[in-house]
C-alpha positions, 0 to 999 in steps of 0.5 A: 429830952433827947429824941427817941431815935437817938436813945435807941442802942442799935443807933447809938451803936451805928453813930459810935460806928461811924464817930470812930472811923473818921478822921477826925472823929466826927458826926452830926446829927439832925433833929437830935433834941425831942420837937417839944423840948427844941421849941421851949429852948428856942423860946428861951434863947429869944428871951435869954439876956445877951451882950455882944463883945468884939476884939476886932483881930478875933471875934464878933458875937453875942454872949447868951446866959441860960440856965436851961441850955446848960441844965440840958447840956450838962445833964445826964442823959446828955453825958451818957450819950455822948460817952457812948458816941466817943466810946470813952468816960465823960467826967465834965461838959463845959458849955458856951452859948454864943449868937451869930448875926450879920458882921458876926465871926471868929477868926484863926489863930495859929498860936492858940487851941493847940489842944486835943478835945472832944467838941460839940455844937448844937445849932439853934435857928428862929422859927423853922428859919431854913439856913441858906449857905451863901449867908455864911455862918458855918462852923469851919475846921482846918485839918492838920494846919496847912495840909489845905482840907477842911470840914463845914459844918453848915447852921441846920435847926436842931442839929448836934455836931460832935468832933474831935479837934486834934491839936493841929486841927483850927477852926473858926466861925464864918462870917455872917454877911448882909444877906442874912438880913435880921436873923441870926443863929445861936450856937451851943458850943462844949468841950468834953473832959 
């Protein structure tokens, strides 16, 4: 499931490394599912059932159900590998899966998410699709509210991003712009406990 580079103990070692000594916490990880495994939970995120909600003031994306997502997720492998990333015991994964297409978008809210977790999201494109920048649609944290720095975490195919939110920390999805035409990207989306 997970590809081979990534279970190999000296990298696990090395991104563990590299995990602990940001601030905030943070890695990403590039092709990190094993190709064929990628290519069935892309073809199942294109047959997955969807429904789009919108609160104006909040949020506008479509909600994906799947079974296979969350079985690949909340799996053991998983779990173990994250553990070793965030050098600490993982007791639950909860997962979202949500869609990004044009007019898409979370928005901040100073009064809400004023928690400490660790997050994870893993980015799933259609058919090779090379995500150009300018199309919005990148994953964005504010650092310590206020303080003007932020980390970008841009839509890549097959790309795990591991992060820890501190409580002063807010994030939020760009919004999707017109240029994006009829594509759109899915985003794996969990919380460690």
């Amino acid at each position: 499931m997970i590809n081979k580079i990534y279970t190999d103990g000296n990298i696990q070692y090395q991104i563990k490394k590299e995990f602990l000594s940001k601030k905030p916490g943070h890695v990403v990880l590039k092709g990190f599912l094993d190709e064929g495994e990628y290519a069935k939970l892309r073809e199942e995120i294109k047959n997955a059932r969807r429904e789009h909600v919108r609160v104006a003031d909040r949020y506008s994306y479509g909600v994906i159900e799947s079974k296979q997502v969350n079985e690949i997720f909340q799996s053991k492998e998983f779990k173990q590998f994250i553990s070793k990333i965030i050098n600490r015991d993982i007791k639950q994964i909860s997962v979202m899966i949500r869609e990004f297409a044009w007019r898409d978008y979370t928005l901040l809210h100073d009064a809400e998410d004023k928690k400490e977790e660790m997050r994870f999201f893993f980015f799933i494109l259609p058919g090779g699709l090379e995500w150009d920048y300018f199309w919005g649609g990148s994953r964005v944290y504010h650092l310590e509210r206020g303080k003007g720095k932020s980390l970008v975490f841009a839509p890549s195919e097959n790309t795990l991003c591991v992060i820890h939110k501190r409580k002063d920390d807010l994030d939020f999805m760009q919004y999707i712009n017109h240029y994006v035409g009829d594509k759109g990207v899915v985003v794996v989306e969990g919380t460690v406990e």
